[in-house]
C-alpha positions as CSV (number, residue, x, y, z in Angstrom):
1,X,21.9,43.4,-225.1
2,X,21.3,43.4,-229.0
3,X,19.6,45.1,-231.1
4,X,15.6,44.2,-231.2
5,X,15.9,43.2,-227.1
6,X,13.7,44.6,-224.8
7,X,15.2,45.5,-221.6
8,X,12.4,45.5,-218.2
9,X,13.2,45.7,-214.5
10,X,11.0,44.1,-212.0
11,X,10.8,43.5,-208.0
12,X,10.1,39.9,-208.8
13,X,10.4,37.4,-211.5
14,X,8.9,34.1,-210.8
15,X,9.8,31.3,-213.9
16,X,7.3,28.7,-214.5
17,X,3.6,29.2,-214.4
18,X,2.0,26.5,-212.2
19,X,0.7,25.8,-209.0
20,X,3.8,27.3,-207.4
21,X,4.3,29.5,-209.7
22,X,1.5,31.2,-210.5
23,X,0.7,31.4,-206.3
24,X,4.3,33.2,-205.7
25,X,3.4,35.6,-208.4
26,X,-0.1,36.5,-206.8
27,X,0.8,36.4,-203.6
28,X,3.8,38.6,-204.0
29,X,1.8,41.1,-206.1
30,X,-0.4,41.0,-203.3
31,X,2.0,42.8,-201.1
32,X,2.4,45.4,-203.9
33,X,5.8,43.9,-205.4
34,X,6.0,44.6,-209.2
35,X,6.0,41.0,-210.1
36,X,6.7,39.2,-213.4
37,X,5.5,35.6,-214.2
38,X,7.3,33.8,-217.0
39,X,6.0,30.8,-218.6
40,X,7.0,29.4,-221.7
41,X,4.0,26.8,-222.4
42,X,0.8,27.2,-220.5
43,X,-0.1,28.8,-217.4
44,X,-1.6,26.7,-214.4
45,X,1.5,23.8,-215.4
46,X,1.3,20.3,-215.6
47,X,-0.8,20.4,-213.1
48,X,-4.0,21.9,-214.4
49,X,-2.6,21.3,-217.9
50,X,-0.8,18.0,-218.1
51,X,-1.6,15.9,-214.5
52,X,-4.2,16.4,-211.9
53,X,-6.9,17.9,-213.7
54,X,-7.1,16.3,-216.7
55,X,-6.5,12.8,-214.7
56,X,-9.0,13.8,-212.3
57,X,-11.1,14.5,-215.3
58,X,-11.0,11.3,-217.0
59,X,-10.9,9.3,-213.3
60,X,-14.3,10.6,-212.4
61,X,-15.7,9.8,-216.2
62,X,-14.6,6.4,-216.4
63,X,-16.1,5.8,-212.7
64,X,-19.2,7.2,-213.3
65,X,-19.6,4.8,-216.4
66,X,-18.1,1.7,-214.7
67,X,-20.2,2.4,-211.7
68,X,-23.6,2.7,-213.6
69,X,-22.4,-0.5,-215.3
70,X,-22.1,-2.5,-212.3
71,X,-24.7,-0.8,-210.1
72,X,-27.6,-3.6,-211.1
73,X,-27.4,-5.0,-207.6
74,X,-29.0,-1.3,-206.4
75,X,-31.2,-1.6,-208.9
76,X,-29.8,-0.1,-212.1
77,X,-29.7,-1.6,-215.1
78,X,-27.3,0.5,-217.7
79,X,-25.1,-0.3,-220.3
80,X,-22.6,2.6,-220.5
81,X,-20.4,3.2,-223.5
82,X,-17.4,5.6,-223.7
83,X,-17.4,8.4,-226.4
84,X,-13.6,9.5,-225.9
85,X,-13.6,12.0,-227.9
86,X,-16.5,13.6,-226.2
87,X,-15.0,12.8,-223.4
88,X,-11.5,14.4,-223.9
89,X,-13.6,17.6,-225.5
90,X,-15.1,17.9,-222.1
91,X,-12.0,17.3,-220.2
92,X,-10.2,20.0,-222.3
93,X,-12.9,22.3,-221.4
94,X,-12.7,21.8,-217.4
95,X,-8.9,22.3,-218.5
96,X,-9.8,25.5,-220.7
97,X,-11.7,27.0,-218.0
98,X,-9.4,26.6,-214.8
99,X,-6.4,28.0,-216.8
100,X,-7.9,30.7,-218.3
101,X,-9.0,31.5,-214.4
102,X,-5.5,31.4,-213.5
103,X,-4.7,34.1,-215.9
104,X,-7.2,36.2,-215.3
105,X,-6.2,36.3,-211.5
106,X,-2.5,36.7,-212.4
107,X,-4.1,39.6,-214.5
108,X,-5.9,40.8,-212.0
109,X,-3.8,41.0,-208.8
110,X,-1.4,43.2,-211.2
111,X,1.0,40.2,-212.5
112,X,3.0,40.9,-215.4
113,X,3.1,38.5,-217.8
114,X,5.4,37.3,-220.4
115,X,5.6,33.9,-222.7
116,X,8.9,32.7,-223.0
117,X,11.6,30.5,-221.8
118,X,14.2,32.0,-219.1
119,X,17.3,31.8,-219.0
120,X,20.0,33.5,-216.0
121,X,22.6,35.5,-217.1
122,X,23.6,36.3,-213.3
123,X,22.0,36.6,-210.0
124,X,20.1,39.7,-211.0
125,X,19.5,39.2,-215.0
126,X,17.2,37.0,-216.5
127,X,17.3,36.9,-220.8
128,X,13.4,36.0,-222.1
129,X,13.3,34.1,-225.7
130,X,9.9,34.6,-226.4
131,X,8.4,31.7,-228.8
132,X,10.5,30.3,-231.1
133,X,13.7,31.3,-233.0
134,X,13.5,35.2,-234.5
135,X,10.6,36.3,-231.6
136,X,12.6,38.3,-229.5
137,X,14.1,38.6,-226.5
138,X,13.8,40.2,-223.3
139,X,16.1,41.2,-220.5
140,X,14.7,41.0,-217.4
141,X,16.3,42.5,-214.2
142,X,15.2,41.3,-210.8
143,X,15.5,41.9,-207.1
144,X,14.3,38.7,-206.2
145,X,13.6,35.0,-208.4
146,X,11.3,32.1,-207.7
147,X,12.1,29.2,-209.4
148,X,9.0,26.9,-210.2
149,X,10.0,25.2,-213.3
150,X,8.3,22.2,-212.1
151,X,8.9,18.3,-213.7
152,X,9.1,16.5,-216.6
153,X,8.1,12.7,-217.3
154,X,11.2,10.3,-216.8
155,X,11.7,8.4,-220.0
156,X,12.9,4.5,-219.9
157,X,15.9,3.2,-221.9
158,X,13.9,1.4,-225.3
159,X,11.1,3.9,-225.1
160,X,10.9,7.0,-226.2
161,X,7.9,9.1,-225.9
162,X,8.3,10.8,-229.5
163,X,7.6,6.8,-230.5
164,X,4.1,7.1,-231.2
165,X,3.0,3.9,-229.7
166,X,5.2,5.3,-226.8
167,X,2.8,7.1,-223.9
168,X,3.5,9.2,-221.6
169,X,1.1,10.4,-218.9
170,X,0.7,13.3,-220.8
171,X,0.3,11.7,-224.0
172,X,-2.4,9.1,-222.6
173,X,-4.4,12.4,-220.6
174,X,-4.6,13.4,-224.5
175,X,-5.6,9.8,-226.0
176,X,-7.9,10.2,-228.7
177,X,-9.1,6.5,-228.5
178,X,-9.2,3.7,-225.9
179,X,-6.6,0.8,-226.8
180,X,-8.0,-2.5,-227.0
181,X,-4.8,-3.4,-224.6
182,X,-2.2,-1.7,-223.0
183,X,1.1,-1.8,-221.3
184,X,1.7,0.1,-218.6
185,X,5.6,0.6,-217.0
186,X,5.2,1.6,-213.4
187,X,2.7,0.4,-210.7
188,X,3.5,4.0,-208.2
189,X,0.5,6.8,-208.4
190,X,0.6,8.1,-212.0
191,X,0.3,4.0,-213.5
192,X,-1.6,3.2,-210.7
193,X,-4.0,5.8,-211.4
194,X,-4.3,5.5,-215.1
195,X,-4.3,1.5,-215.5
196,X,-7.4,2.1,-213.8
197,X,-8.7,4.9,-215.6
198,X,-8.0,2.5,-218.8
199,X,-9.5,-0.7,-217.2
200,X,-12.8,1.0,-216.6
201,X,-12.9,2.3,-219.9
202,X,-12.8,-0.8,-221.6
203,X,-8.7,-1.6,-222.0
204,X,-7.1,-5.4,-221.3
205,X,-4.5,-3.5,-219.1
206,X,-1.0,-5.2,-218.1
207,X,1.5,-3.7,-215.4
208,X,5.0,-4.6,-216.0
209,X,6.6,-3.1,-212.1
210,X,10.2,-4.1,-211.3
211,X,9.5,-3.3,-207.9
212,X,8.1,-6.7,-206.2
213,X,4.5,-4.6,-205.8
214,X,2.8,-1.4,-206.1
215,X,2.6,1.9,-204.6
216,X,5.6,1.0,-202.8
217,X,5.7,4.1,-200.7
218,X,2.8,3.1,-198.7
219,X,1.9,0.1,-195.9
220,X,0.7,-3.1,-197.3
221,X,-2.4,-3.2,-195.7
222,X,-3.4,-0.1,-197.6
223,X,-1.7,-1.0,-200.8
224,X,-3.3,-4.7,-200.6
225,X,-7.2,-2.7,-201.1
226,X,-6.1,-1.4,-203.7
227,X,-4.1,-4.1,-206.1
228,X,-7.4,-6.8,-205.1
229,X,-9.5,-4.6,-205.9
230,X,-7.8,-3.9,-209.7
231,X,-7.0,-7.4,-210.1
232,X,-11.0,-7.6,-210.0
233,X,-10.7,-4.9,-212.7
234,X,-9.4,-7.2,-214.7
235,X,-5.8,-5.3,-214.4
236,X,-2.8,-8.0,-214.6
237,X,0.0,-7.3,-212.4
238,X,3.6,-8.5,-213.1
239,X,6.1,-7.9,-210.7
240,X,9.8,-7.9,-210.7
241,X,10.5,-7.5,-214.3
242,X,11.5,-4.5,-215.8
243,X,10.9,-3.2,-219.2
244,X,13.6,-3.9,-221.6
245,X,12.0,-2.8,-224.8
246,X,9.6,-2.8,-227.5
247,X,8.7,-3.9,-231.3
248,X,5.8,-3.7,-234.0
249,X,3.9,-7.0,-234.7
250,X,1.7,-7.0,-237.4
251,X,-1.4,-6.9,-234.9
252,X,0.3,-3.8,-232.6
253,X,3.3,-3.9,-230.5
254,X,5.0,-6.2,-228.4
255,X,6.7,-5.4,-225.0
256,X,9.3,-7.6,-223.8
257,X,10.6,-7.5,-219.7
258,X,13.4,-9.2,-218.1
259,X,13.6,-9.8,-214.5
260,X,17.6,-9.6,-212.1
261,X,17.4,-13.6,-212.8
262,X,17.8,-12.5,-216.9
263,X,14.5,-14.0,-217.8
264,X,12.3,-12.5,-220.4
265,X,8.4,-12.0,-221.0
266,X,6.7,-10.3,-223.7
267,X,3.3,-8.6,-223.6
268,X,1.5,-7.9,-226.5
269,X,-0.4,-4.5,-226.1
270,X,-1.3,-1.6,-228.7
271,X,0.1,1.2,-226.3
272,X,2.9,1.6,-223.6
273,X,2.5,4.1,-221.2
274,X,5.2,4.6,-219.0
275,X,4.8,6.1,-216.0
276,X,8.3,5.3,-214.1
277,X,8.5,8.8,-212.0
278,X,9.3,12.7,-213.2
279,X,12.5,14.5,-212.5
280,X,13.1,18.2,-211.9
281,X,13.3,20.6,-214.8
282,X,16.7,22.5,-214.0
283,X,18.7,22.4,-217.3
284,X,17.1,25.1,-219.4
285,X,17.6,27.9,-216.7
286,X,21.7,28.1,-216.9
287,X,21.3,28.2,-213.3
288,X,25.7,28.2,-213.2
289,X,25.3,31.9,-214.3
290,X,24.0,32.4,-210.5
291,X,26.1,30.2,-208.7
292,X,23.7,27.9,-208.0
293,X,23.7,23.8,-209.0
294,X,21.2,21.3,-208.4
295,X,22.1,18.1,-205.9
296,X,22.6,14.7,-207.3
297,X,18.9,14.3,-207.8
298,X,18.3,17.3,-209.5
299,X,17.1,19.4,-206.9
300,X,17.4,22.9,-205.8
301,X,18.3,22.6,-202.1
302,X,16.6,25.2,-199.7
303,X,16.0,26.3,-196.4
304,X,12.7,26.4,-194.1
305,X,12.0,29.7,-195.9
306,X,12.7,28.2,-199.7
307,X,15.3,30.1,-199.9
308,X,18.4,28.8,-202.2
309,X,22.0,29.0,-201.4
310,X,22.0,32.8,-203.3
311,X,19.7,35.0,-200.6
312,X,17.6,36.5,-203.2
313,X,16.3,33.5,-205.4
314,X,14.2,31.3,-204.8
315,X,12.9,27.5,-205.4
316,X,9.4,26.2,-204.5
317,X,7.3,22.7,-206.2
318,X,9.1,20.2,-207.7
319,X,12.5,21.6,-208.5
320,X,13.0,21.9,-204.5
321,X,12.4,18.6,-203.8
322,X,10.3,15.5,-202.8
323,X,6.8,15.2,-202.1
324,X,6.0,16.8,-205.7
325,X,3.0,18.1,-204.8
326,X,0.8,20.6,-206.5
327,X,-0.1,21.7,-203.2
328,X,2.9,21.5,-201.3
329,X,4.1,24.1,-204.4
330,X,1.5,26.0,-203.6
331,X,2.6,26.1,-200.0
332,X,5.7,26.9,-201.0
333,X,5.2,29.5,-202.9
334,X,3.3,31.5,-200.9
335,X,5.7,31.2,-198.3
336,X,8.7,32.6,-200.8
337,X,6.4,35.3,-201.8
338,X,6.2,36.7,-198.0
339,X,9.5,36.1,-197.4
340,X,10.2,38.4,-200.3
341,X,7.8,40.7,-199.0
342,X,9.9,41.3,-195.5
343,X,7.0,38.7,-193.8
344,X,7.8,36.1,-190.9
345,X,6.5,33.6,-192.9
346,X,8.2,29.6,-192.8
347,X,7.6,26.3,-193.9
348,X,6.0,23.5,-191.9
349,X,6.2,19.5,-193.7
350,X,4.5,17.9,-190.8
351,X,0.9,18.0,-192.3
352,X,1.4,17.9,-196.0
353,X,-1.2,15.3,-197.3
354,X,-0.9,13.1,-200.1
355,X,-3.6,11.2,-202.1
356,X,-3.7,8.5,-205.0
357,X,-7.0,8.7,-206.9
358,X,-7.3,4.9,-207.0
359,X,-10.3,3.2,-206.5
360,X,-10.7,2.9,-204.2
361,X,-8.7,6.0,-203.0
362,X,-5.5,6.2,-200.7
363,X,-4.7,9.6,-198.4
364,X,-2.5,9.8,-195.8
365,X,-1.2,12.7,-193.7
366,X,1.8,12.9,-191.2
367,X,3.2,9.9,-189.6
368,X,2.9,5.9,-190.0
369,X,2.8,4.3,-186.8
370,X,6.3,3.0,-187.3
371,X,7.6,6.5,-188.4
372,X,6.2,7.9,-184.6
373,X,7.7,4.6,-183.2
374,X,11.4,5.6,-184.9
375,X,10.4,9.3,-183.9
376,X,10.9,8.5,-180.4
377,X,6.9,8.6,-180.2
378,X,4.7,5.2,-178.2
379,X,1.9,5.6,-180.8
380,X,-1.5,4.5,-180.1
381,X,-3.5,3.0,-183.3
382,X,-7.0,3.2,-184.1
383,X,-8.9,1.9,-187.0
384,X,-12.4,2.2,-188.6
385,X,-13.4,-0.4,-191.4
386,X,-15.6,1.4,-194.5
387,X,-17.6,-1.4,-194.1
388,X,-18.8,-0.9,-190.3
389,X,-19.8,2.5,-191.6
390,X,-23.6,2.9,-192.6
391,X,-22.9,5.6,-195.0
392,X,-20.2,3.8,-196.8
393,X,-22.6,0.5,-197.6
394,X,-25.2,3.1,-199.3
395,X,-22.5,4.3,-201.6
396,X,-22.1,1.0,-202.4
397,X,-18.1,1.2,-201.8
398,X,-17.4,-1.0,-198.7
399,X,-13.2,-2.0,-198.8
400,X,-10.5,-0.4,-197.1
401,X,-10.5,1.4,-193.5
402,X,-9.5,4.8,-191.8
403,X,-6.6,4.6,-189.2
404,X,-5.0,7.1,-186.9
405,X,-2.1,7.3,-185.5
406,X,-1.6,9.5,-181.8
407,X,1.1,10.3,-179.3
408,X,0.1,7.3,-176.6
409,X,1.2,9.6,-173.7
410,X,-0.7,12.6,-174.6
411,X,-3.5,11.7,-177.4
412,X,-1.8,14.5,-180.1
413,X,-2.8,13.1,-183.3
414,X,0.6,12.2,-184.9
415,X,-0.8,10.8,-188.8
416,X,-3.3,9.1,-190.8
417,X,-3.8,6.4,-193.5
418,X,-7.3,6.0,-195.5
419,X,-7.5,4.0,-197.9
420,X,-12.0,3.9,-199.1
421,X,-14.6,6.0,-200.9
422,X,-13.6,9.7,-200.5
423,X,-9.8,9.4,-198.7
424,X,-9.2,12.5,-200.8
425,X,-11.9,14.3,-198.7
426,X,-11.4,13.0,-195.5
427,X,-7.6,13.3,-195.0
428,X,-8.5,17.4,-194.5
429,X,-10.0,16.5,-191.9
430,X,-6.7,14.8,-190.2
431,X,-4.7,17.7,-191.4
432,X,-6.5,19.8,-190.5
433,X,-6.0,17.8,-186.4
434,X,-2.3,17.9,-186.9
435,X,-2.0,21.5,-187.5
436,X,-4.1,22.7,-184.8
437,X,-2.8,20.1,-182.2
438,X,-5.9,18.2,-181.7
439,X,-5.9,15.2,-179.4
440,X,-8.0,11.9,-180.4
441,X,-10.1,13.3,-177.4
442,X,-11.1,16.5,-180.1
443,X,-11.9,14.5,-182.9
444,X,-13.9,11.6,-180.9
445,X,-16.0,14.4,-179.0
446,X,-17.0,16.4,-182.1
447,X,-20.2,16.0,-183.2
448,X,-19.9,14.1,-186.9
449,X,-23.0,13.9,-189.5
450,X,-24.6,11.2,-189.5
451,X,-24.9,9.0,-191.5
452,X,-21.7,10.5,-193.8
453,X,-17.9,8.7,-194.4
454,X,-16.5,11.2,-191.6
455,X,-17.7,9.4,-189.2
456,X,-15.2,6.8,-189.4
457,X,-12.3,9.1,-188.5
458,X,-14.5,9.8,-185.5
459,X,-14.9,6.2,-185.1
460,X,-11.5,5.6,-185.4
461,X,-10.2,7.8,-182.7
462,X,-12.9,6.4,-180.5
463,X,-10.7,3.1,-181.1
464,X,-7.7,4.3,-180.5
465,X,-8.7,5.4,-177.0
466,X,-10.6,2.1,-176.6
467,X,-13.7,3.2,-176.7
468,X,-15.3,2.2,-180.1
469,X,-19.2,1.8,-180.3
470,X,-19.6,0.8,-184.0
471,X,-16.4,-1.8,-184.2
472,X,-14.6,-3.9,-181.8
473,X,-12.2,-2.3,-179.5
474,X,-8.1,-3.1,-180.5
């Protein structure tokens, strides 16, 4: 220690303030652990700061003034127009407000916390700098550490994001304007879900994928609802040629593509976004000081408890690994937390849920019918159409379907895919099946509202156990 450092002990110390973060921390001070949470930019993480929020945020803007565009066939006439800047001022507020939450229940529950970035000096010693150069530092001893420094936007070769017409994610949830056209490098979840933010706010929108489609982590029947029903956006898709750079025009830019065959396209746009994937945020913590190194991917490996390789730290959300999920974080770190605490407590991936705010929306939870097939499983399949479903029609949002997958032996409800209007909210309803060990006999026999969208994961097991009313049986 030098002179001017502060020197602190605690039971805890939990680096990065998001939604694993910020969980560990309460939880642990919870069971009466002195517990310090350090973040060095805002608390509540990309998440609430940077990602789902703000996305959400703008998604359900730009829907509401698409839909009311396009709603003449119900019987309203409306000519929406987008005020971004009022928009983004009310985005930041829904921002403002969930944030400032999160540090008021840190506060609360007894957190300590600290601004800063964290460094390890050993398994037990943490050094703090606290803003920038000549603000201090801190020494922080520990008992225990939870790592939850999250992700950071991958960068492409030819574009970077201190370019100005360079987005990324984070730099188009902060757009002050809507571009008149726009590039976007990536067709998985984050490009999927902002080309169509953009589209319904008015942009000429162009997705340059190398892949040979989108969203290529899920089945082509559910990806196909969604590309059909962007293309009718007015979003152009081109596959199989990857970005390969970018230059001013007079007019705005110009982004040029080249496929494995060596032939080139150019685009002209006045924004790139690119939205290629994120990659764990390991290299500011000197993690060697502990022992400890990241895989080849980045990632802190752990065990069922999130424990890494040194028994008293920790690594939960995105720096331990694939789905990065703000709730599977969340999961995690309330499981480190407790197993700090002396609790019983494990982690369980067999009903983590995952959800693309398209439109329309994709959720799925568990298994795929072939995944149960390769699991040694003789799945039975049912499937519900949105438009068999009398609520869905009144909405006005008819595409896409809900499908379940079971154990054909003994009915256990093995996974789900739902691609329609309000996957999001209905994949709970899945999870919540798998966790319990519900059968496709629980879920056809409870009684669902009628008319709602629910109905069509009741409808759906109903199929599976051929014994539809409101479709044809399979």
């Amino acid at each position: 220690m030098v002179m001017g450092d502060i020197a602190t002990g605690t039971d805890v110390l939990v680096v990065g303030g998001g939604p694993g973060g910020y969980v560990a921390a309460i939880r642990a001070a919870q069971h009466d652990l002195d517990t310090t949470l350090v973040e060095r930019d805002a608390y509540g993480g990309t998440c609430l700061n940077y990602g789902c929020i703000p996305s959400k945020a703008l998604i359900t803007a730009t829907d509401l003034a698409h839909d009311a565009g396009e709603a003449a066939e119900m019987g309203v006439v409306a000519d929406p127009e987008i005020d971004m800047p009022a928009m983004a001022d009310w985005k930041d507020g829904v921002v403002d407000q969930l944030t400032g939450g999160v540090e008021k229940l840190c506060k609360a529950n007894g957190v300590n916390l600290v601004e800063g970035t964290a460094a390890f000096e050993d398994e037990h010693t943490a050094r703090i700098a606290h803003g920038g150069s000549g603000q201090g530092m801190e020494t922080i001893e520990f008992e225990h550490a939870i790592v939850a420094t999250g992700s950071r936007a991958i960068e492409v070769p030819g574009f970077d994001f201190e370019d100005d017409p360079v987005w990324s994610s984070r730099d188009a949830l902060d757009a002050e304007a809507v571009p008149d056209e726009l590039v976007v490098v990536g067709a998985g979840y984050i490009g999927m879900e902002l080309s169509t933010t953009f589209a319904k706010a008015g942009s000429d929108v162009t997705v340059v994928e190398m892949l040979d489609g989108a969203l290529p982590t899920y089945e082509d029947d559910v990806t196909r609802v969604v590309t059909e029903r962007a293309a009718d956006l007015g979003i152009q898709f081109e596959f199989g040629e990857a970005a390969s750079g970018w230059e001013e025009t007079d007019g705005g830019i110009v982004v040029t593509t080249e496929t494995e065959d060596g032939e080139e396209s150019s685009y002209e746009a006045d924004r790139v976004l690119v939205a290629v994937g994120r990659e764990p945020v390991t290299d500011t913590l000197e993690l060697e000081a502990t022992g400890l190194e990241p895989n080849e991917a980045g990632f802190l490996e752990t065990d069922g408890r999130a424990r890494t390789d040194v028994d008293n730290i920790f690594a939960v959300g995105d720096v331990a690994g694939e789905p990065m999920l703000a709730h599977k974080a969340s999961r995690e770190g309330v499981v480190a937390a407790e197993v700090v605490a002396g609790e019983p407590a494990a982690l369980d991936y067999q009903a983590v849920p995952s959800v693309v705010f398209t439109d329309p929306e994709i959720a799925t939870v568990g298994m795929t019918e072939a995944e149960a097939a390769d699991a040694g499983f003789d799945p039975v399949v049912g499937q519900m159409p949105f438009r068999a479903s009398g609520r869905s029609l009144t909405t006005g949002n008819d595409e896409g379907f809900v499908r379940l997958v079971a154990d054909g032996d003994d009915e256990f409800v093995l996974g789900a895919q739902i691609v329609g209007p309000e996957a999001s909210e209905l994949v709970a309803e899945v999870t919540l099946a798998i966790e319990l060990g519900a059968t496709l006999e629980d879920i056809a026999r409870t009684i669902h509202t009628h008319p709602t969208l629910s109905e069509a994961v009741m409808e759906a097991a109903e199929n599976a156990r051929g014994q539809a009313i409101h479709t044809l049986n399979r």
